[in-house]
C-alpha positions as CSV (number, residue, x, y, z in Angstrom):
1,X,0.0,0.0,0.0
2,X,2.7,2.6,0.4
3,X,4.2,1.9,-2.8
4,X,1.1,3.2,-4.2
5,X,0.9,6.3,-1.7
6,X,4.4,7.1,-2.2
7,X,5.1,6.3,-5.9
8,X,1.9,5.6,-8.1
9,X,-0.7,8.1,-6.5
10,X,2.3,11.2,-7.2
11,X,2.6,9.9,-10.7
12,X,-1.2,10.3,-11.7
13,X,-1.4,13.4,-9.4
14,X,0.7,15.0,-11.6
15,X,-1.7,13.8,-14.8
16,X,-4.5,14.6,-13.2
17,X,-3.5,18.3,-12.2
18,X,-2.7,18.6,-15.8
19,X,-6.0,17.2,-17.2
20,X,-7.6,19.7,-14.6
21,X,-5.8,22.7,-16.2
22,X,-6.3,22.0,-19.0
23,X,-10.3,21.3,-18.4
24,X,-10.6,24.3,-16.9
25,X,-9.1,26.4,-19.5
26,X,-6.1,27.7,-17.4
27,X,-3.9,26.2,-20.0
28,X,-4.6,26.8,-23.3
29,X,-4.3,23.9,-26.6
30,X,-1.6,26.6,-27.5
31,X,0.3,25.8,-24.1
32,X,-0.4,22.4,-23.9
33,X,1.4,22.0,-27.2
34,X,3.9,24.0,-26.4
35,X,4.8,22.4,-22.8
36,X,4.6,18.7,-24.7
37,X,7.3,20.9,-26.7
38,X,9.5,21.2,-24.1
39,X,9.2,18.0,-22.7
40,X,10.0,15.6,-26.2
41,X,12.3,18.3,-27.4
42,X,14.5,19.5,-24.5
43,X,13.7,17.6,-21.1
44,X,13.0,14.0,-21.6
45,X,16.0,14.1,-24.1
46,X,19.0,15.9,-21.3
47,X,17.3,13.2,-19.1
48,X,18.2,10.1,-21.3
49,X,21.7,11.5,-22.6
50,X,22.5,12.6,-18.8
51,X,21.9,8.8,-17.3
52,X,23.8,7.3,-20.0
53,X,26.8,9.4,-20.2
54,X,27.5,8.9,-17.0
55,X,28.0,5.6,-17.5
56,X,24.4,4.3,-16.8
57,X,24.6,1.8,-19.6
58,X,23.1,-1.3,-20.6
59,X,25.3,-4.4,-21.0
60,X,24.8,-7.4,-23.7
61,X,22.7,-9.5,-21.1
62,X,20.0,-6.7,-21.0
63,X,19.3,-7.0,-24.6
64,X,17.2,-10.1,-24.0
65,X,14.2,-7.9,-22.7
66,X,13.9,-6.3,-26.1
67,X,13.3,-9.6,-27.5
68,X,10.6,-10.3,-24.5
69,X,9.0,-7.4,-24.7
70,X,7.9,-7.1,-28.5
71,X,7.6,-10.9,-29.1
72,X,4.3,-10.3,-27.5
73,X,4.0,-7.2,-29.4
74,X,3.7,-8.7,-32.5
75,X,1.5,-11.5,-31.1
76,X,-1.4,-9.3,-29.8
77,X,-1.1,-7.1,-33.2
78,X,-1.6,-10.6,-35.1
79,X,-4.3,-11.6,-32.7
80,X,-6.1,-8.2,-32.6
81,X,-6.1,-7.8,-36.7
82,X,-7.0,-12.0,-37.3
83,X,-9.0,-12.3,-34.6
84,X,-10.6,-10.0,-32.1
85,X,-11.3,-8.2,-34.9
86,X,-12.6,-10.4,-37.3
87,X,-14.9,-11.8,-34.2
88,X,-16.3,-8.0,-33.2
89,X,-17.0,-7.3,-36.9
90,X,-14.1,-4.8,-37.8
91,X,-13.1,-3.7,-41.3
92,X,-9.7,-4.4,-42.0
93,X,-8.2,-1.0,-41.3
94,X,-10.0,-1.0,-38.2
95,X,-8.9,-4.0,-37.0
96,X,-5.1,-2.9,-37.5
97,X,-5.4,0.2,-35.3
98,X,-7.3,-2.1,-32.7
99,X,-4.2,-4.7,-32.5
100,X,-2.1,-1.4,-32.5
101,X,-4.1,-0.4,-29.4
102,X,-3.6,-3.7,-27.8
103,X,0.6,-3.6,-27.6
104,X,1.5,0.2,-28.1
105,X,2.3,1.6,-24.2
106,X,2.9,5.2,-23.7
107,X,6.9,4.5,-22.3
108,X,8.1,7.8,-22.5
109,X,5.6,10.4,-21.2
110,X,4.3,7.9,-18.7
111,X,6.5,5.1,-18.7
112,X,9.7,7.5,-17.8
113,X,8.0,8.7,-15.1
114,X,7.1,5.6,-13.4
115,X,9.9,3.5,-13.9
116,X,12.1,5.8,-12.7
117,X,9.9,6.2,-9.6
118,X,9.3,2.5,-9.0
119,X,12.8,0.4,-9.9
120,X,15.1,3.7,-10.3
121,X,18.2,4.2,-12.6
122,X,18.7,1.0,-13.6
123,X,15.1,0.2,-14.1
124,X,15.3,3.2,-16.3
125,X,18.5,2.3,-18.5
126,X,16.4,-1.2,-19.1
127,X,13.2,0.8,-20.2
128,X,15.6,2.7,-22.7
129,X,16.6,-0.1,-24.3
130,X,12.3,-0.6,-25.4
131,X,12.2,2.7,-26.4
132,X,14.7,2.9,-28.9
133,X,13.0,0.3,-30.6
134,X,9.8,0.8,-30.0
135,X,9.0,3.7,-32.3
136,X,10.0,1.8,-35.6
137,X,8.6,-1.1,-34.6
138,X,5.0,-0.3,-33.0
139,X,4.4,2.7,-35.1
140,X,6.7,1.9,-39.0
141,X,4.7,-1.7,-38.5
142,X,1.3,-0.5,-38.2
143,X,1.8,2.1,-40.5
144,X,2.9,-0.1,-43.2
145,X,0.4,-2.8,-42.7
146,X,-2.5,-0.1,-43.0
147,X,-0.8,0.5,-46.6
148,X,-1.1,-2.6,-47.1
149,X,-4.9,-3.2,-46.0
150,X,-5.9,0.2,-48.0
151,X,-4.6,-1.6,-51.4
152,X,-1.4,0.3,-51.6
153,X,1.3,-2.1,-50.8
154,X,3.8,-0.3,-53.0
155,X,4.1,2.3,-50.3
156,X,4.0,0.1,-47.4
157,X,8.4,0.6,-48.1
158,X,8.1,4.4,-48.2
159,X,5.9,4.1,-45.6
160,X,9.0,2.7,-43.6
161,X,11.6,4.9,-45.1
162,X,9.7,7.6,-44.3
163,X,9.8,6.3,-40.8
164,X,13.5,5.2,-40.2
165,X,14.2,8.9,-41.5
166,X,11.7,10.5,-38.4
167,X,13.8,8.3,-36.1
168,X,16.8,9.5,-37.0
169,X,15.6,13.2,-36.3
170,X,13.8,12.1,-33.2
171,X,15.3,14.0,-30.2
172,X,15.1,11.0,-27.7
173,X,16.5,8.3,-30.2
174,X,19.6,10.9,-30.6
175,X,19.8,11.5,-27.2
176,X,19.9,7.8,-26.4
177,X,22.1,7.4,-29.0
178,X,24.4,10.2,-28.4
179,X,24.0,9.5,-24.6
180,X,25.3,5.9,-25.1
181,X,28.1,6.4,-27.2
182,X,29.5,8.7,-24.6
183,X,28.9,6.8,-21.7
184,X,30.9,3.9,-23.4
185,X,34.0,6.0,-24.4
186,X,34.0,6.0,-20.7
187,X,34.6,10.3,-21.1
188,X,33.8,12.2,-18.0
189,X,30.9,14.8,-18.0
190,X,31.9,18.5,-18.2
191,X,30.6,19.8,-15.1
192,X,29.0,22.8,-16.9
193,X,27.2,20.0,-19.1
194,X,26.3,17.6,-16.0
195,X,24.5,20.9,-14.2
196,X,22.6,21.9,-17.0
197,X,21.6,18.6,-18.7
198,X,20.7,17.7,-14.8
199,X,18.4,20.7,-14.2
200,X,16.5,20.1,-17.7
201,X,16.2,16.5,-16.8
202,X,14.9,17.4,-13.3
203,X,12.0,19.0,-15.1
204,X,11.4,16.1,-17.2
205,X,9.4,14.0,-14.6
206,X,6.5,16.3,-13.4
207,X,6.3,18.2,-17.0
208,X,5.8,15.1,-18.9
209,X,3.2,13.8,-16.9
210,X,1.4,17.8,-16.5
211,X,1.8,17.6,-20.6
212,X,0.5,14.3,-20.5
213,X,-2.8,15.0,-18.4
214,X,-3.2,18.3,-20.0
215,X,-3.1,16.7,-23.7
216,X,-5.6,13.5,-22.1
217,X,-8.4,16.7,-21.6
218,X,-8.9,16.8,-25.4
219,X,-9.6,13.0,-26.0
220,X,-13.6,12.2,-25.2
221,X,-15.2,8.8,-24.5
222,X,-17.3,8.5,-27.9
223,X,-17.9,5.2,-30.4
224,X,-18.8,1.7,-29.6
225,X,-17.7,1.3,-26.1
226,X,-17.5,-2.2,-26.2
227,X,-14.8,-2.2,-28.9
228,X,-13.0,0.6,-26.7
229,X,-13.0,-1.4,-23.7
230,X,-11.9,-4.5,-24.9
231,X,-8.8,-2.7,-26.5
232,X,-8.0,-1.0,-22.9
233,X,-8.3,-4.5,-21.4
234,X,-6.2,-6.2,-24.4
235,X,-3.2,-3.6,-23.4
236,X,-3.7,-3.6,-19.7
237,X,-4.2,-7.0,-19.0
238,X,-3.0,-9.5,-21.9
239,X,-0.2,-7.3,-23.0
240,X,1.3,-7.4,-19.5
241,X,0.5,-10.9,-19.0
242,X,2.2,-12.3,-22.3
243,X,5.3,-10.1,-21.7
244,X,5.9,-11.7,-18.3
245,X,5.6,-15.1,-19.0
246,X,8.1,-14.3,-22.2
247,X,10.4,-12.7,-20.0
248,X,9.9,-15.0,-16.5
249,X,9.1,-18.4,-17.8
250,X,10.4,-18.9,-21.5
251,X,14.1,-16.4,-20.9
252,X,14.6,-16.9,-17.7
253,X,15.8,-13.2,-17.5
254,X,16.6,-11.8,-13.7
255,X,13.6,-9.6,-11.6
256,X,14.5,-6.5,-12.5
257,X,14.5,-6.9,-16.5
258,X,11.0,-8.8,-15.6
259,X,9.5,-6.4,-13.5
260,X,10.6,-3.2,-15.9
261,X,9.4,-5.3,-18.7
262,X,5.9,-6.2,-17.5
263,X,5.6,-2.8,-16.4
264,X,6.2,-1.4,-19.6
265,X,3.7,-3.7,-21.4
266,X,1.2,-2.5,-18.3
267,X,1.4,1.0,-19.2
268,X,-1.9,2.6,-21.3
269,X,-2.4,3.0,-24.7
270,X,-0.2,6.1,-26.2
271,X,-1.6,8.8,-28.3
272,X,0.5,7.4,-31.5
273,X,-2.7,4.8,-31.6
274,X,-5.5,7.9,-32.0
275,X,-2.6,9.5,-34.3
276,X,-2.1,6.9,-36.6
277,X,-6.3,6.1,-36.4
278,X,-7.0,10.1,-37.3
279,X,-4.3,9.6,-40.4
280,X,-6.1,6.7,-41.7
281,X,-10.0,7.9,-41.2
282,X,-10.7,5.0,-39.1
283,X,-11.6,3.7,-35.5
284,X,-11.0,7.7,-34.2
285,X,-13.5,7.7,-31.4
286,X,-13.0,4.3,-30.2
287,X,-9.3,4.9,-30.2
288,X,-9.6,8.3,-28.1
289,X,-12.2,5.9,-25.8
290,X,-9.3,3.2,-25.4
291,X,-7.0,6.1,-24.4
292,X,-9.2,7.9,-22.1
293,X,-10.3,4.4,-20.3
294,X,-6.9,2.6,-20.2
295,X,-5.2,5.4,-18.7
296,X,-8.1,5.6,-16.2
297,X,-8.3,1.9,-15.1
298,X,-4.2,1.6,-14.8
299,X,-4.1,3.8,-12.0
300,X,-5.3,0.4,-10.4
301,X,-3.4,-2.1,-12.5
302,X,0.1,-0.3,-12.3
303,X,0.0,0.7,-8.2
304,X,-1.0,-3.4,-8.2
305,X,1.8,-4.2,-10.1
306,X,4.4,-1.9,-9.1
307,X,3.8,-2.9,-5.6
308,X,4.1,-6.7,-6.2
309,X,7.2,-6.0,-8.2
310,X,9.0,-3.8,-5.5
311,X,8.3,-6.4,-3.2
312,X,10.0,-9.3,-5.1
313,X,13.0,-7.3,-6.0
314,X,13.1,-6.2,-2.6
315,X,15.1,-2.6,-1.3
């Protein structure tokens, strides 16, 4: 119980003073976007570089929880598109943004946040090591397969050019990148550098979840709730489950990658899902449902499972 007073309940306080601001028009769409700015741009990114340059970097063994966390990716993407879906009725392109739903976790504005809080610096060093992946895979996937579904497979490979080329001028995938390669030439922070990348990455935490709750006011509960639910309990309950049994039972892999890993898969649907549904003309309001109710109903899920996991791994 006090890991959810003292680590979960801060967390969503922070959203939830954001999505008050917001609702109450004391922060404008202008300075919502503009604080989400801020945060993917400048903060989140001296926070990532910082923690690796210092030498907070991931070793060969850790690369295993790449493989069990987007094994199951894949798997509920496959069984949202060829099943769920075909079972609820869905047209093809809906059924793609519904398997999207199902596996895509908002890691960084959330995920950050709450790892950080919950297993600390090397819980966050492991959650990296999803992130850099997980843009090209859970959005350059989805993406193409929509191409694909629409008739227009000859773009599915721009489609993904288009999207290795956005990762390469995404701020966070440089600053992991740039982050990493300094931390293993083993060259010591400038001290001017350390103190300024430090301060920016102290605002990272409580920004990025204000941002997030702030940008959460403009999504509404609208569609067919039943398709909206079923994708909130597909990512907040299957996803997690899957990813632990990958990771505990078939890898073997130590607590910490386990608990960072399940976590990760726990975490609600990201706004790249409504994104990617708004692009395409398909499943919007059920999408913005999914995001509204799955970040909602994980207040419960994550202080359950961030508590059992602290406990296991112990102080």
């Amino acid at each position: 119980m006090s890991t959810v007073i003292d680590i979960v309940l801060p967390v969503f306080g922070l959203l939830l003073a954001g999505w008050l601001m917001a609702r109450v028009r004391l922060l404008s769409p202008d300075g919502v976007r503009g604080l989400t700015t801020f945060v993917f741009y400048v903060a989140i990114p001296a926070l990532l570089f910082r923690n690796l340059a210092q030498g907070q970097t991931p070793g060969l063994a850790d690369l295993a929880i790449v493989a069990a966390y987007f094994v199951p990716c894949f798997a509920i993407m496959a069984l949202g598109g060829l099943l769920l879906g075909r079972l609820l009725g869905l047209k093809p392109t809906e059924r793609v943004v519904f398997g999207m739903g199902g596996a895509f976790s908002n890691n960084v504005q959330l995920g950050i946040p709450l790892v950080l809080a919950g297993y600390g610096e090397r819980g966050l060093v492991l959650l990296m090591l999803i992130i850099s992946v997980h843009s090209i895979v859970m959005i350059g996937v989805p993406t193409a397969i929509m191409e694909v579904v629409r008739g227009k497979g000859d773009r599915a490979r721009t489609v993904l050019r288009t999207t290795v080329l956005a990762l390469v001028r995404n701020p966070i995938i440089v600053a992991l990148v740039a982050g990493l390669a300094w931390g293993l030439a083993g060259w010591p922070l400038p001290t001017l550098v350390d103190r300024f990348a430090g301060m920016l990455g102290q605002a990272a935490v409580p920004c990025s979840l204000f941002a997030m709750g702030a940008a959460l006011a403009g999504y509404r509960l609208a569609g067919a709730m039943r398709d909206a639910v079923l994708t909130a309990g597909v990512k907040l309950l299957l996803h997690p489950v899957l990813v632990w049994l990958m990771a505990s039972q078939v890898l073997g892999l130590p607590p910490l990658q386990v608990a960072v890993a399940t976590t990760a898969a726990a975490l609600p649907i990201g706004v790249n899902v409504f994104i990617l549904a708004q692009t395409y003309g398909t499943y919007t309001a059920r999408a913005s449902s999914a995001i509204v109710l799955s970040t909602a109903a994980s207040i419960v899920t994550l202080g359950l499972l961030v508590t059992y996991f602290r406990a296991t791994l112990g102080p």
